[in-house]
C-alpha positions as CSV (number, residue, x, y, z in Angstrom):
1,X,0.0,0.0,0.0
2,X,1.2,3.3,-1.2
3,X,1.7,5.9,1.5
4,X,-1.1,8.1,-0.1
5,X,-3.7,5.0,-0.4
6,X,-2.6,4.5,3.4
7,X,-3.5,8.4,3.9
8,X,-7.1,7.4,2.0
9,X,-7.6,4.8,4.8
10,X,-6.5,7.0,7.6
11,X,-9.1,9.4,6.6
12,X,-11.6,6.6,6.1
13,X,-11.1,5.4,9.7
14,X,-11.6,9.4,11.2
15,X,-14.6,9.2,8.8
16,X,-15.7,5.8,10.6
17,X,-15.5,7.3,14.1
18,X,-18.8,7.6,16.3
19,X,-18.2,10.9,17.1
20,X,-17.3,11.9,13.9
21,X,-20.6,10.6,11.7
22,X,-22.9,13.4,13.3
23,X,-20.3,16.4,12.8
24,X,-21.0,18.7,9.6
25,X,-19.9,17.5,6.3
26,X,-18.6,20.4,6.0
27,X,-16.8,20.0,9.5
28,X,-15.0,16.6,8.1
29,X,-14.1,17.6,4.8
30,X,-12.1,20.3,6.4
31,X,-10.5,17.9,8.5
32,X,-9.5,15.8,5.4
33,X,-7.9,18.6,3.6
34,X,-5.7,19.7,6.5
35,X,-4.5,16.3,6.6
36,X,-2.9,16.5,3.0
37,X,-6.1,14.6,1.0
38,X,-6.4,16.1,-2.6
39,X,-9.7,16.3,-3.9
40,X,-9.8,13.0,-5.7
41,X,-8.7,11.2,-2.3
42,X,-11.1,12.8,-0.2
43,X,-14.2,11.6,-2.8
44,X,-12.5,8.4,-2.4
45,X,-12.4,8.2,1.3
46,X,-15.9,9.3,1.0
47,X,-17.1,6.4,-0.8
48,X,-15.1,3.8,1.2
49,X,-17.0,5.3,4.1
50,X,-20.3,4.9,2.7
51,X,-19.8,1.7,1.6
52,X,-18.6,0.3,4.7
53,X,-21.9,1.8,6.3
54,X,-23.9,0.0,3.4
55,X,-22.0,-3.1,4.2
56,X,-22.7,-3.0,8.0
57,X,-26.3,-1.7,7.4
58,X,-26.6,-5.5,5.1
59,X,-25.2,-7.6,8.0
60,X,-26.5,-6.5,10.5
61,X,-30.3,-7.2,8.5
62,X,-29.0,-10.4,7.0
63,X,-28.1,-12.0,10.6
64,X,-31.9,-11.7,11.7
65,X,-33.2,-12.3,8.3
66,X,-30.4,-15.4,7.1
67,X,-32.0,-18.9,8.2
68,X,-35.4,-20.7,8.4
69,X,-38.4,-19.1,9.7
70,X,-39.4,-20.1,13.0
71,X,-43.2,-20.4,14.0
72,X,-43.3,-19.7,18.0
73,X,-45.1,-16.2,17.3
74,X,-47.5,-18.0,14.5
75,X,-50.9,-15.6,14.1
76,X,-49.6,-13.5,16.4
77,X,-50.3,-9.7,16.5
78,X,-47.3,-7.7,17.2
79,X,-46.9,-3.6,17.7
80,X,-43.9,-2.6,18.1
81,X,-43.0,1.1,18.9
82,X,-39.8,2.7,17.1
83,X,-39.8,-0.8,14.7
84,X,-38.8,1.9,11.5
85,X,-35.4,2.5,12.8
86,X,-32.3,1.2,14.4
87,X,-32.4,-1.7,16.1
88,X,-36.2,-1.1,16.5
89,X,-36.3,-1.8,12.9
90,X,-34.0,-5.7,13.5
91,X,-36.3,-6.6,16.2
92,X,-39.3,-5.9,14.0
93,X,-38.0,-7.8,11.2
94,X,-36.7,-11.2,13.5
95,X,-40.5,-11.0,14.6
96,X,-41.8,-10.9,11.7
97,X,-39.7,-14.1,11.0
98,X,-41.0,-16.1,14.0
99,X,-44.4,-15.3,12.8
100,X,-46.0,-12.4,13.9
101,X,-48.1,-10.0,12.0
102,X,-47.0,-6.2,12.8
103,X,-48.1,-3.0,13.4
104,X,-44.8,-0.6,13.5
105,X,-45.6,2.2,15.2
106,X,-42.5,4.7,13.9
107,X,-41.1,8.3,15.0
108,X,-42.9,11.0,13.0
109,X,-41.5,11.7,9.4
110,X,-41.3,14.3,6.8
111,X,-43.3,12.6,4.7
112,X,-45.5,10.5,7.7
113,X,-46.1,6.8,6.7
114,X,-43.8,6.9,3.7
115,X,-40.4,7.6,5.0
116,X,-37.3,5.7,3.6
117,X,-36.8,3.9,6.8
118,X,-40.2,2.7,6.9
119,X,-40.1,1.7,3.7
120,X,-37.2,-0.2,4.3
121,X,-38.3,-2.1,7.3
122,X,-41.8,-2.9,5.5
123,X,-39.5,-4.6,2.1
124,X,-37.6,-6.5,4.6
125,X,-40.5,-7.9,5.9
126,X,-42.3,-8.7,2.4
127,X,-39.3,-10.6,1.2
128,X,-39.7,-12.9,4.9
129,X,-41.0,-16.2,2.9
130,X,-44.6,-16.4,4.2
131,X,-44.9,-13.6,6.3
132,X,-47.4,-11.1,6.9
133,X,-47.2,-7.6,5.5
134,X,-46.1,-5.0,8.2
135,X,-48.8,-2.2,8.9
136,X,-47.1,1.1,9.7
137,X,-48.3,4.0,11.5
138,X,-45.8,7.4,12.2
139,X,-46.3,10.2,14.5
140,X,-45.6,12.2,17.7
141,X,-44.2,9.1,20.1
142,X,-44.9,11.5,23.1
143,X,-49.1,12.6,22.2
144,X,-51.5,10.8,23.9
145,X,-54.0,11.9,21.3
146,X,-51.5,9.9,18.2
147,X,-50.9,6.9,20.6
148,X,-54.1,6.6,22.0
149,X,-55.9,6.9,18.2
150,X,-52.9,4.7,16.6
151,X,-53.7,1.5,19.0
152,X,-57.4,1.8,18.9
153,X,-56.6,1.4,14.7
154,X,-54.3,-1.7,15.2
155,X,-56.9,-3.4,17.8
156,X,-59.4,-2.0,14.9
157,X,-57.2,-3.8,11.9
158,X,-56.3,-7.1,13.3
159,X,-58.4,-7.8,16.5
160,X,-56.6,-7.7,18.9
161,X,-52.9,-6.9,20.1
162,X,-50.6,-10.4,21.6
163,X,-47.6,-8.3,22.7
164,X,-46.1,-4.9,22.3
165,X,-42.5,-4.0,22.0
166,X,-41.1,-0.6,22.7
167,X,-38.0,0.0,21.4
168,X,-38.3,4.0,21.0
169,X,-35.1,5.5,19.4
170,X,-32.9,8.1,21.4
171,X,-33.6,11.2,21.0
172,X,-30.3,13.7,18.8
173,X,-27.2,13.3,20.0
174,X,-27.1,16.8,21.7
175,X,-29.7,15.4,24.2
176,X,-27.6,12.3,25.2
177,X,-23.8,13.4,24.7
178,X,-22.0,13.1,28.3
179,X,-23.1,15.7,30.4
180,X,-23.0,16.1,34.1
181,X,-25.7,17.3,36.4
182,X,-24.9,20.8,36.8
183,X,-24.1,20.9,33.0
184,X,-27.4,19.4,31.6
185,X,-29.9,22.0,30.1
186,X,-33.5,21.5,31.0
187,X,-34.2,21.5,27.3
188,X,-32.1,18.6,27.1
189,X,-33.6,16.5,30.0
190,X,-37.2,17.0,29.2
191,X,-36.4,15.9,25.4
192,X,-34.4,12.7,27.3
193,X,-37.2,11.9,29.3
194,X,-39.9,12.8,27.1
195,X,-38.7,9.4,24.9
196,X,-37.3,7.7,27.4
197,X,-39.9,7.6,29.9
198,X,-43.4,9.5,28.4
199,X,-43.3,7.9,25.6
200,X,-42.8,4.4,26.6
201,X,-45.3,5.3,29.8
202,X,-48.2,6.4,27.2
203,X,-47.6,3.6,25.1
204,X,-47.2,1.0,28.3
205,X,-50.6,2.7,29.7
206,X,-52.3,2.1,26.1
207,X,-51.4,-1.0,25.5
208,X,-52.6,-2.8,29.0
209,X,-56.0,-0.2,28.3
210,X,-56.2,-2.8,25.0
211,X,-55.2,-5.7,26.7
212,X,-57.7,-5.4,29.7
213,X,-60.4,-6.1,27.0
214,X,-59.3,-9.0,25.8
215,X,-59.9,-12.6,26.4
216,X,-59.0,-13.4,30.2
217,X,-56.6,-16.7,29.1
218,X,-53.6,-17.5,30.4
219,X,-51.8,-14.5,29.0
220,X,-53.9,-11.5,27.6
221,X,-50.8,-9.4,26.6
222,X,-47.0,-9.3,26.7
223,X,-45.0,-6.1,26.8
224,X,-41.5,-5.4,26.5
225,X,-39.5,-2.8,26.6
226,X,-36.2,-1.5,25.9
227,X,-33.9,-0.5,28.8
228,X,-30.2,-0.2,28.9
229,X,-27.2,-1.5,31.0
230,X,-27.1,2.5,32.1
231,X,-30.4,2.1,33.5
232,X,-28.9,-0.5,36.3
233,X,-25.8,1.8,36.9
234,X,-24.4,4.3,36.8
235,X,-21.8,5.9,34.4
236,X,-20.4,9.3,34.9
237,X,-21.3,11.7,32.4
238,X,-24.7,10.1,31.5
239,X,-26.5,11.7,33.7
240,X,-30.2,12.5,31.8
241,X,-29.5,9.2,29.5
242,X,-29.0,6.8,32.7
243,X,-31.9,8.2,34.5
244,X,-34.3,7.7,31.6
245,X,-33.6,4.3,31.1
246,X,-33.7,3.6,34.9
247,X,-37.6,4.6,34.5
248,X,-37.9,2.3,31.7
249,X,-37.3,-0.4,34.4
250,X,-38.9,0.6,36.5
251,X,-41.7,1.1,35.0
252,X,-41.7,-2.5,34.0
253,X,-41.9,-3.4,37.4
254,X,-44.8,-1.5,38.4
255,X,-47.0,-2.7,35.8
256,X,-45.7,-6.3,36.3
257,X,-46.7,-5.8,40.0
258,X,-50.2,-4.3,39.0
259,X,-51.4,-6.4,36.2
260,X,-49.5,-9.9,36.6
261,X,-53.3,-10.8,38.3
262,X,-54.6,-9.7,35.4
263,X,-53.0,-11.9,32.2
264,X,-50.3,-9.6,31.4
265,X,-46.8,-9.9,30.9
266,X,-44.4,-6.9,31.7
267,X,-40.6,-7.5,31.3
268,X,-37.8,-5.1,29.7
269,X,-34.4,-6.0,27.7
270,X,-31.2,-4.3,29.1
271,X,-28.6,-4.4,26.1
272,X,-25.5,-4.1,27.1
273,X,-22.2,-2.8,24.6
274,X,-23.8,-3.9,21.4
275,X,-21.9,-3.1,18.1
276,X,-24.5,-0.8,16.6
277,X,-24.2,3.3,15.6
278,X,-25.4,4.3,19.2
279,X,-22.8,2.2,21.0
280,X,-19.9,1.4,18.8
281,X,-17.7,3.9,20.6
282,X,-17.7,2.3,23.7
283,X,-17.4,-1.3,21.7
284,X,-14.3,-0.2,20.3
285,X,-12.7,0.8,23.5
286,X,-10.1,-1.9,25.3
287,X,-11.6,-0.7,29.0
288,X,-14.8,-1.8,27.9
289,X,-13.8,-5.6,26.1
290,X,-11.8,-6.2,28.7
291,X,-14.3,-5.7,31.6
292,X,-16.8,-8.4,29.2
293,X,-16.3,-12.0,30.4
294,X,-17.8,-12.9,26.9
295,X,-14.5,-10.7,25.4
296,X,-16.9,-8.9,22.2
297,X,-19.5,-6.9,22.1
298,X,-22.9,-7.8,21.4
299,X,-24.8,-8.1,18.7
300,X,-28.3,-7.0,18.0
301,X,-29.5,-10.2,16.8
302,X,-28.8,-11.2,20.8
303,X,-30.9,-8.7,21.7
304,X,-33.9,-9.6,18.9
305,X,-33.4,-13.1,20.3
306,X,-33.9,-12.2,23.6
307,X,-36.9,-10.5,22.7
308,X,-38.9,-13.5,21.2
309,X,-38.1,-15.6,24.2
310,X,-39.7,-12.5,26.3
311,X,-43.1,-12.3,23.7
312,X,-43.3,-16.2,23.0
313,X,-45.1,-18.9,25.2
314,X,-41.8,-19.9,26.7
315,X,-41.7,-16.9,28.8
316,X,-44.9,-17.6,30.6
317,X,-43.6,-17.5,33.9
318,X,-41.2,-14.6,33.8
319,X,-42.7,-11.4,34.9
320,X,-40.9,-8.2,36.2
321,X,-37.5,-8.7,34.6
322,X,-35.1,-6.6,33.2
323,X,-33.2,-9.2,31.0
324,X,-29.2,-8.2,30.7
325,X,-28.2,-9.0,27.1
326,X,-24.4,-7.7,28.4
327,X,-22.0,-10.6,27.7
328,X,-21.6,-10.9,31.5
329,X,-20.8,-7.2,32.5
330,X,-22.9,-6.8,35.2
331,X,-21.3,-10.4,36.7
332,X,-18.0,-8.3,37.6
């Protein structure tokens, strides 16, 4: 490798940096050129970068999609909350797989209901052999008056609603970077909170609303939600982030204590250092492998996986839990 190609790679690895891929473009073209690119080696640093993006984007589908279709969530009717994006969107489609007919409830778009990223998530599904065409809704995560309307049109659609899954993205980086207490702006904690916590709360309290009406079996309804290692402890800096996702569990609890009685199943998923655009910074860093008994970082398939388990018949028994998907982090 010629010393310039070696200077395209160095500027394809600052391109590939976490903290880097939410700066201005205008921000890292800058950087490029100070570095000695010429023109024709910053285009191709460019591409490199994208493509490696594309390439992730594809594995990272293909691991949920690759394989036989299972049948443990056969005729089942799925919502699941932030399913147009992220890993939201991976969870959806690995569903979708066991099974389940879906309603994706997505974050409001430009275009509502015909955003890229829906559309995405909905092709994925349609190419599952044998599955069930996804039915997507997008809006204001935080209304009552969207949420509230959106459910009473799934329940409408398909009958009923077996289990609901809220995986709601997190919110722009300026809203979750590290801040300490006497840093964070209020702005920035009631955006935090308003999808950490309202927004799973309204969607928590609509779904057991629906799931109150419906047959008294064994199980009326399964929720589960989200959480994060950060919601168990505590990590300095991540101070409005932490605390959202410690209301995530424990809201899970309460409703698990309340309704339990009642047919329905509350539970959440704690991912741990999962190798995905939110957490690959802390993924890469040798602190953080080295503190993992499991020695790599997650992948989101583990967490789609665990997931199922929490929405299908075998977790009839487990109520209340706030399921570590952390290679064995929290064991140290």
């Amino acid at each position: 490798m010629s010393v310039r190609d070696e200077l395209v790679q160095q500027g394809v690895r600052f391109l590939q940096h976490p903290k880097v891929q939410d700066t201005p473009l205008s921000e890292r073209l800058l950087f490029l050129e100070k570095k000695g690119l010429t023109p024709k080696e910053i285009a191709a640093a460019l591409k490199l970068n994208d493509e490696k993006n594309a390439t992730r984007a594809v594995q990272a589908v293909a691991s949920v999609t690759s394989g036989k279709s299972g049948e443990r969530l056969q005729g089942r009717v799925g919502v699941v909350v932030g399913g147009n994006v992220g890993l939201g969107q991976l969870i959806a489609v690995k569903l979708a797989k066991e099974g389940a007919k879906l309603a994706i409830i997505g974050v409001k778009g430009a275009d509502a209901g015909n955003s890229p990223q829906t559309k995405n998530v909905e092709a994925q599904i349609q190419e599952l052999e044998g599955a069930t065409p996804a039915k997507v809704y997008e809006g204001e995560l935080q209304s009552w008056s969207f949420v509230d309307a959106t459910y009473a049109a799934i329940a409408k659609e398909f009958g009923r609603i077996d289990f609901v899954v809220n995986c709601v993205p997190a919110p722009k980086d300026s809203a979750v970077k590290p801040t300490a207490l006497v840093d964070v702006e209020a702005a920035a904690w009631d955006e935090v909170m308003g999808v950490s916590a309202k927004a799973v709360f309204l969607s928590c309290k609509r779904a057991v609303q629906q799931m109150l009406t419906q047959d008294n079996g064994a199980v009326r309804g399964r929720i589960v939600n989200i959480s994060s290692l950060y919601g168990m402890v505590a990590r300095k800096g991540h101070f409005t982030f932490g605390v959202g996702k410690a209301a995530i569990v424990q809201l899970t609890r309460q409703i698990a204590a309340e309704y339990a009685a009642s047919g329905i199943v509350c539970n959440a998923v704690a991912p741990g250092f999962i190798d995905d655009s939110i957490s690959r910074e802390d993924c890469l860093a040798p602190a953080t492998n080295n503190r993992i008994p499991a020695e790599e970082p997650g992948k989101a398939m583990d967490v789609a996986n665990a997931v199922t388990f929490l929405v299908s018949d075998d977790a009839r028994y487990v109520h209340g839990i706030n399921l570590l998907v952390d290679g064995g982090f929290m064991a140290c």
